[in-house]
MISEVEX-631832 format. One record per residue (C-alpha): residue number from 1; residue in three letters; chain; x, y, z. Coordinates in nm, 3 decimals. Layout:
BEGIN
ATOM    k    r  c        x        y        z
ATOM  NUM  ALA  A        X        Y        Z
...
This chain:
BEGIN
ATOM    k    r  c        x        y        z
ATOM    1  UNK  A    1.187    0.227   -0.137
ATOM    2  UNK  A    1.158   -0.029   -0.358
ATOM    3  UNK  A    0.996   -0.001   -0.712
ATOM    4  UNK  A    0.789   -0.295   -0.928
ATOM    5  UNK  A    0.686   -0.255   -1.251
ATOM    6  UNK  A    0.472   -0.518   -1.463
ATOM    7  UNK  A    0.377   -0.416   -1.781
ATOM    8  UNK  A    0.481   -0.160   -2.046
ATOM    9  UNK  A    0.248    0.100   -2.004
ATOM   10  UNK  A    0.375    0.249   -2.351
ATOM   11  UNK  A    0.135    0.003   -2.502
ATOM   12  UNK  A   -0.134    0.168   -2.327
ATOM   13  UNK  A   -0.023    0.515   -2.396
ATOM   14  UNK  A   -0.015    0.407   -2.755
ATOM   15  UNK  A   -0.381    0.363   -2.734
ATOM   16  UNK  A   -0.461    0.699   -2.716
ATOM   17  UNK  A   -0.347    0.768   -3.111
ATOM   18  UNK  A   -0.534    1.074   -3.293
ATOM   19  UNK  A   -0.570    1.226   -2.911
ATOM   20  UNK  A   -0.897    1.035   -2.866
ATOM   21  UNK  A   -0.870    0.827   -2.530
ATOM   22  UNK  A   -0.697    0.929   -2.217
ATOM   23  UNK  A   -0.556    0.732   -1.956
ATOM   24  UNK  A   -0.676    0.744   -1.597
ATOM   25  UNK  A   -0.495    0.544   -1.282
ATOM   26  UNK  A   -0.587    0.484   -0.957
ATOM   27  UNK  A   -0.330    0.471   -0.678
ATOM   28  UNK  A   -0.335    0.355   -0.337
ATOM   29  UNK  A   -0.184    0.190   -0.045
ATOM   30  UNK  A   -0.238   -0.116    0.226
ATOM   31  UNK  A   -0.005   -0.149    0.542
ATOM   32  UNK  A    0.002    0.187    0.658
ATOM   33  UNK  A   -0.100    0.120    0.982
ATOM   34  UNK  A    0.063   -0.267    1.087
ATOM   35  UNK  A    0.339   -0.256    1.376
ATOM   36  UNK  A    0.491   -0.513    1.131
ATOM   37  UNK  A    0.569   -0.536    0.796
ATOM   38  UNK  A    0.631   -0.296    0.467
ATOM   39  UNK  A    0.390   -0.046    0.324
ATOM   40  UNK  A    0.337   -0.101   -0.074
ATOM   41  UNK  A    0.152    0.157   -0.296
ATOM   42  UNK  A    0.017    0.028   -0.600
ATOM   43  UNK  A   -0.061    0.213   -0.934
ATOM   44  UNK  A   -0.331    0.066   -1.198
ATOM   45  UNK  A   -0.356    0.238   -1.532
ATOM   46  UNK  A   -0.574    0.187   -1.819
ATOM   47  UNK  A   -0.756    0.340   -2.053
ATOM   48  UNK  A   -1.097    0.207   -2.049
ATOM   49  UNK  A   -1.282    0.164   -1.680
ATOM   50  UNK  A   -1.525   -0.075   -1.781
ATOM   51  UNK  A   -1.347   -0.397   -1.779
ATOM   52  UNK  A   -1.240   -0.293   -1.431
ATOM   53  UNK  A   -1.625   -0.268   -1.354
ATOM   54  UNK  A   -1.761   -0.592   -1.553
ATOM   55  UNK  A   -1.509   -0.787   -1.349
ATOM   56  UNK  A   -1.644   -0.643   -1.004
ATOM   57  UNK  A   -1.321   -0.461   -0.870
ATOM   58  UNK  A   -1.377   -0.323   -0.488
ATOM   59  UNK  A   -1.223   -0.183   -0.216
ATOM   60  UNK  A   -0.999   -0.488   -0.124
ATOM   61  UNK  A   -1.064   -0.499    0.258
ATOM   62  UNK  A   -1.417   -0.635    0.075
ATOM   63  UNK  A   -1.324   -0.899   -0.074
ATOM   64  UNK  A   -1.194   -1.267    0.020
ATOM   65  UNK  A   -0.759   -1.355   -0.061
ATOM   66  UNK  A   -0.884   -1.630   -0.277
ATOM   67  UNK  A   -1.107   -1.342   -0.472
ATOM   68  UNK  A   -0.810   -1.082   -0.486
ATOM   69  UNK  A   -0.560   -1.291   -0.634
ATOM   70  UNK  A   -0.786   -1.401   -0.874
ATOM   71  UNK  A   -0.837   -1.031   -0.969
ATOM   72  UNK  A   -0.492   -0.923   -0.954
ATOM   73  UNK  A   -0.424   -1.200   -1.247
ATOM   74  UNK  A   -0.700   -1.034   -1.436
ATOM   75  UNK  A   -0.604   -0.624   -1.333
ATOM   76  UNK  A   -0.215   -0.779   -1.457
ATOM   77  UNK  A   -0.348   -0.871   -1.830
ATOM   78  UNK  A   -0.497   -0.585   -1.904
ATOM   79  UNK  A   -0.399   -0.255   -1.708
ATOM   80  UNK  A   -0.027   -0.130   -1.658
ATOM   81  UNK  A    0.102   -0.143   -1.295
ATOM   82  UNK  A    0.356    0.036   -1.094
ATOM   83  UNK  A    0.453   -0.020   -0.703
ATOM   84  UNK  A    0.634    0.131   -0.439
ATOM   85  UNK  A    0.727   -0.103   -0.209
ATOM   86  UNK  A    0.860    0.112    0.147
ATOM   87  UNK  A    1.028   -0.133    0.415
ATOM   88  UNK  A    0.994   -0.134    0.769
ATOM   89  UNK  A    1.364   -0.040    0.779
ATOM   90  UNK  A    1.259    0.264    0.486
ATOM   91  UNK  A    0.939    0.346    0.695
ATOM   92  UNK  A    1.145    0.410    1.051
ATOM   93  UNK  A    1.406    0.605    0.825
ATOM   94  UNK  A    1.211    0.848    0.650
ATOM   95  UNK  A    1.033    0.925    1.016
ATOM   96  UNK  A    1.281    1.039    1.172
ATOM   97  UNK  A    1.295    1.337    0.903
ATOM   98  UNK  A    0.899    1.371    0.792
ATOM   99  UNK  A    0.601    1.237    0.901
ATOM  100  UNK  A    0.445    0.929    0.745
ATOM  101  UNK  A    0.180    1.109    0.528
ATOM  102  UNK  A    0.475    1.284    0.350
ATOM  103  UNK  A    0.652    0.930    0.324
ATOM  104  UNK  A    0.312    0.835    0.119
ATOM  105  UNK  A    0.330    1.161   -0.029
ATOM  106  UNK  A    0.679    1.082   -0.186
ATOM  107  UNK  A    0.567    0.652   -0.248
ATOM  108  UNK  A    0.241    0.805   -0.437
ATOM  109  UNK  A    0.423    1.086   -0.676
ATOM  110  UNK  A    0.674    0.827   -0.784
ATOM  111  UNK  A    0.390    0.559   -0.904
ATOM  112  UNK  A    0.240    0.858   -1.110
ATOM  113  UNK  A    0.522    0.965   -1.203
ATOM  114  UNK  A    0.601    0.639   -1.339
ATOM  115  UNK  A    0.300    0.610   -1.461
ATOM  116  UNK  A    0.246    0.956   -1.629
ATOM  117  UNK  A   -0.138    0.899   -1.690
ATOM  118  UNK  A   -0.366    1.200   -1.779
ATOM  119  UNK  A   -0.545    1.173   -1.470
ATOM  120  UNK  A   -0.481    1.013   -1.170
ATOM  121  UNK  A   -0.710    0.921   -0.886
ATOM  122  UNK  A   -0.550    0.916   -0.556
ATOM  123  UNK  A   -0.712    0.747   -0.208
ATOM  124  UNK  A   -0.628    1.031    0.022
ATOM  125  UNK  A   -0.408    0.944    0.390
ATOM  126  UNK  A   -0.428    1.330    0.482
ATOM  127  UNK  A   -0.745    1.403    0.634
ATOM  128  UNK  A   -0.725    1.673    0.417
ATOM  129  UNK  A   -0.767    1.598    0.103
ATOM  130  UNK  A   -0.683    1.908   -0.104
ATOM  131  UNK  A   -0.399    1.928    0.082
ATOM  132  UNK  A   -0.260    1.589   -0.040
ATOM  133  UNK  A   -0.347    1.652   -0.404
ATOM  134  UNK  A   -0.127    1.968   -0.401
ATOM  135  UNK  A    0.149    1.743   -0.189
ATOM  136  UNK  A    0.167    1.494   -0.429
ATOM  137  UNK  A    0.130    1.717   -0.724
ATOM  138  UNK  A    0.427    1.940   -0.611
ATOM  139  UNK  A    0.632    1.607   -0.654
ATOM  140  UNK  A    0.501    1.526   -1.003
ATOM  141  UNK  A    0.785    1.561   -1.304
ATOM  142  UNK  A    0.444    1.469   -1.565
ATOM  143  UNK  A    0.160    1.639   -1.663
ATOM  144  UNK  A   -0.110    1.456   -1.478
ATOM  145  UNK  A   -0.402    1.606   -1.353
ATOM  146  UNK  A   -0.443    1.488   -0.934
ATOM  147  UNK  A   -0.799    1.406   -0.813
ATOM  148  UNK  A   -0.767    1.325   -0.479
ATOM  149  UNK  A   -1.027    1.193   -0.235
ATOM  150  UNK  A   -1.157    1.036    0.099
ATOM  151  UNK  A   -1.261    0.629    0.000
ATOM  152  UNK  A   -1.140    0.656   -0.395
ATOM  153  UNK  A   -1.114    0.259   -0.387
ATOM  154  UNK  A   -1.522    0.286   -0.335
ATOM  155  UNK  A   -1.593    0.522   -0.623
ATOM  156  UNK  A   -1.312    0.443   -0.851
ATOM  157  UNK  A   -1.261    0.130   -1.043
ATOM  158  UNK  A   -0.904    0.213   -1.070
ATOM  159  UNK  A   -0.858    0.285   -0.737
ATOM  160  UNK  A   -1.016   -0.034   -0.628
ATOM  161  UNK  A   -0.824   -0.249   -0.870
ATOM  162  UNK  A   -0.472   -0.034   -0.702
ATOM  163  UNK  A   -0.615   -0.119   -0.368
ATOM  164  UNK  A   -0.643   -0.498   -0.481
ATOM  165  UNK  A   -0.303   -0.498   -0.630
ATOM  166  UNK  A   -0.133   -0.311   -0.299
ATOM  167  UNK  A   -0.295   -0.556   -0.039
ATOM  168  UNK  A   -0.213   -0.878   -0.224
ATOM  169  UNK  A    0.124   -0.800   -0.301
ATOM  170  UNK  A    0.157   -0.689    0.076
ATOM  171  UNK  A   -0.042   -1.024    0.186
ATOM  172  UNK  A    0.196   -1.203   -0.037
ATOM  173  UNK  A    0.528   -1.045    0.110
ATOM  174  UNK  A    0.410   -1.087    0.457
ATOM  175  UNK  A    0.363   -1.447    0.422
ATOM  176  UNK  A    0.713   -1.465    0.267
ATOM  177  UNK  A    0.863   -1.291    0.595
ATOM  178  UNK  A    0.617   -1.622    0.812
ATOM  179  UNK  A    0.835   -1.843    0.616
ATOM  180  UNK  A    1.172   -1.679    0.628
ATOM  181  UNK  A    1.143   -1.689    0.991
ATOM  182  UNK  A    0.974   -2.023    1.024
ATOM  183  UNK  A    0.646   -1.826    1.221
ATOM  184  UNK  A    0.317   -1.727    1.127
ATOM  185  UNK  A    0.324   -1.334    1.189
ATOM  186  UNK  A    0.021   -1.273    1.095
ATOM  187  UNK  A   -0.117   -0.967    0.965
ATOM  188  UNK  A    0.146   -0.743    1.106
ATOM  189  UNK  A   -0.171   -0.551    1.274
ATOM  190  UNK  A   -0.101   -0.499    1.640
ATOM  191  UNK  A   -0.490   -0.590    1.650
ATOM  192  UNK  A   -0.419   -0.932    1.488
ATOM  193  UNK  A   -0.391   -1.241    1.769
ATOM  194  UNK  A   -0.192   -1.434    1.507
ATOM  195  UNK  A    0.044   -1.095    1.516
ATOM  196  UNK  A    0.027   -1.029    1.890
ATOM  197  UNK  A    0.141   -1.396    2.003
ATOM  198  UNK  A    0.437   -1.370    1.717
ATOM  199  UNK  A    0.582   -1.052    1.889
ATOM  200  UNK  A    0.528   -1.196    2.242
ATOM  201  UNK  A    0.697   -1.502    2.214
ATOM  202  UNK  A    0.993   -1.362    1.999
ATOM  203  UNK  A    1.000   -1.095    2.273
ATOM  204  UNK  A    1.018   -1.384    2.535
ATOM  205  UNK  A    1.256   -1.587    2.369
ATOM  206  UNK  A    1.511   -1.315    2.210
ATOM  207  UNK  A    1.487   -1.002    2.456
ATOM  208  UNK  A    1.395   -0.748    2.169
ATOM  209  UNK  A    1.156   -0.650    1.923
ATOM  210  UNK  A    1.145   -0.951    1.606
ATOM  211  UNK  A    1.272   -0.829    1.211
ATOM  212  UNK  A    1.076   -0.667    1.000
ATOM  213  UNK  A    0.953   -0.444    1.331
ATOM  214  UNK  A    0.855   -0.092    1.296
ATOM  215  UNK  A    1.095    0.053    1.584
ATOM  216  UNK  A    0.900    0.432    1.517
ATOM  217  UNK  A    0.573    0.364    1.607
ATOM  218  UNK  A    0.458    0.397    1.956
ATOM  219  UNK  A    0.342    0.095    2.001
ATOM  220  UNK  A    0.654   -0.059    1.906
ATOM  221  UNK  A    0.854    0.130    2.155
ATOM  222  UNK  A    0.628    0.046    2.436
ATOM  223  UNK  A    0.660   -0.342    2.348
ATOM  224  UNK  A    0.948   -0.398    2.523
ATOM  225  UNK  A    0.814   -0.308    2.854
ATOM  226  UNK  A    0.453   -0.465    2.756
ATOM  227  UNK  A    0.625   -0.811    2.731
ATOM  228  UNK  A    0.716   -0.828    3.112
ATOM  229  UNK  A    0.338   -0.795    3.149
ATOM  230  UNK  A    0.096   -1.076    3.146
ATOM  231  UNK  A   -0.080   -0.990    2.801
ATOM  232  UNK  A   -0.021   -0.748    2.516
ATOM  233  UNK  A   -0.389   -0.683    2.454
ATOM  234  UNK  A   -0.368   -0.348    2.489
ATOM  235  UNK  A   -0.213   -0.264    2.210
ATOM  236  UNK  A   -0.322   -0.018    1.921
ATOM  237  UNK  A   -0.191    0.010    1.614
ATOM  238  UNK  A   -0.041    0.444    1.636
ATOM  239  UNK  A    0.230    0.512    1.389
């Protein structure tokens, strides 16, 4: 797992002099479902919401690429950010020990721990959401206060502005790998033509799965067999 971290929150924490002000982040992920691809969880901290709201943060899948990079530039002046970046190489690793929910568990603590705001507002991947607050929280070496919920990135201006900064940094590396390998890939969403012809063809022309594969999920190991079929339009992305 990979970790990014863009600027000091100390100068935030500093903000809080004569025990006034607190600081509140929002974390969540993008790419936890793509047969292709990393996962990156993102971590926005600040210590006032309402600049968050005046610039109209939202759940990312909401908003336009052109929109979201012109609020990540924004979220980047003025909040302090963390990342965990986990690889497709990371992802297929860590599941053949735990299950992917406790790979977010572990991606999640680490951005608050990094972090170390007084609250933190977490976009739940357990369907239980209780249950992920006291995951995550088990994992925690600062004193923050978990809130965890179902749709955070709706309610919660931080949570939005994490879910902004996790899908364009994800967008961004993904395009990187459609250079690297001279390809558009897409999306890395088995759902995603641009995605689906990528893997078919490399799967055509090389005889096994393409880089940056997720080799756990089930619909990667039944690609190899789906490519002596006619389409791949039956897939669905199942980690």
């Amino acid at each position: 797992m990979h970790v990014t971290h863009i600027v000091d929150p100390i100068t935030i924490a500093e903000s809080r002099e004569g025990g006034k002000r607190i600081t509140i982040c929002g974390v969540d992920e993008a790419g936890r479902g793509p047969v292709l691809g990393p996962m990156v969880v993102a971590g926005v901290m600040v210590v006032d919401d309402n600049l968050l709201r005046e610039m109209g943060v939202k759940d990312s899948k909401q908003l336009t690429r052109k929109r979201r990079k012109e609020l990540l530039g924004e979220i980047t002046r003025m909040a302090a950010i963390e990342t965990a970046v986990i690889s497709h190489a990371d992802i297929d690793d860590q599941r053949a020990r735990i299950s992917l929910n406790l790979v977010e568990v572990g991606a999640f603590a680490s951005v608050v721990n990094r972090l170390s705001p007084d609250i933190a507002y977490l976009d739940s991947v357990d369907v239980n959401t209780k249950r992920f607050k006291e995951m995550v929280a088990s994992q925690l070496v600062c004193g923050s206060r978990i809130e965890s919920e179902h749709k955070a990135d709706e309610r919660y201006p931080v949570v939005s502005a994490a879910s902004i900064v996790a899908k364009e940094i994800r967008d961004t590396m993904m395009d990187e790998i459609s250079e690297e390998l001279g390809l558009p890939v897409g999306s890395g969403y088995a759902s995603d033509p641009i995605t689906r012809r990528f893997i078919e063809s490399w799967l055509k022309d090389n005889g096994d799965l393409p880089p940056y594969t997720r080799r756990s999920w089930l619909t990667a190991r039944k690609m190899v067999s789906l490519s002596k079929m006619p389409s791949l339009s039956e897939w669905v992305d199942k980690p």
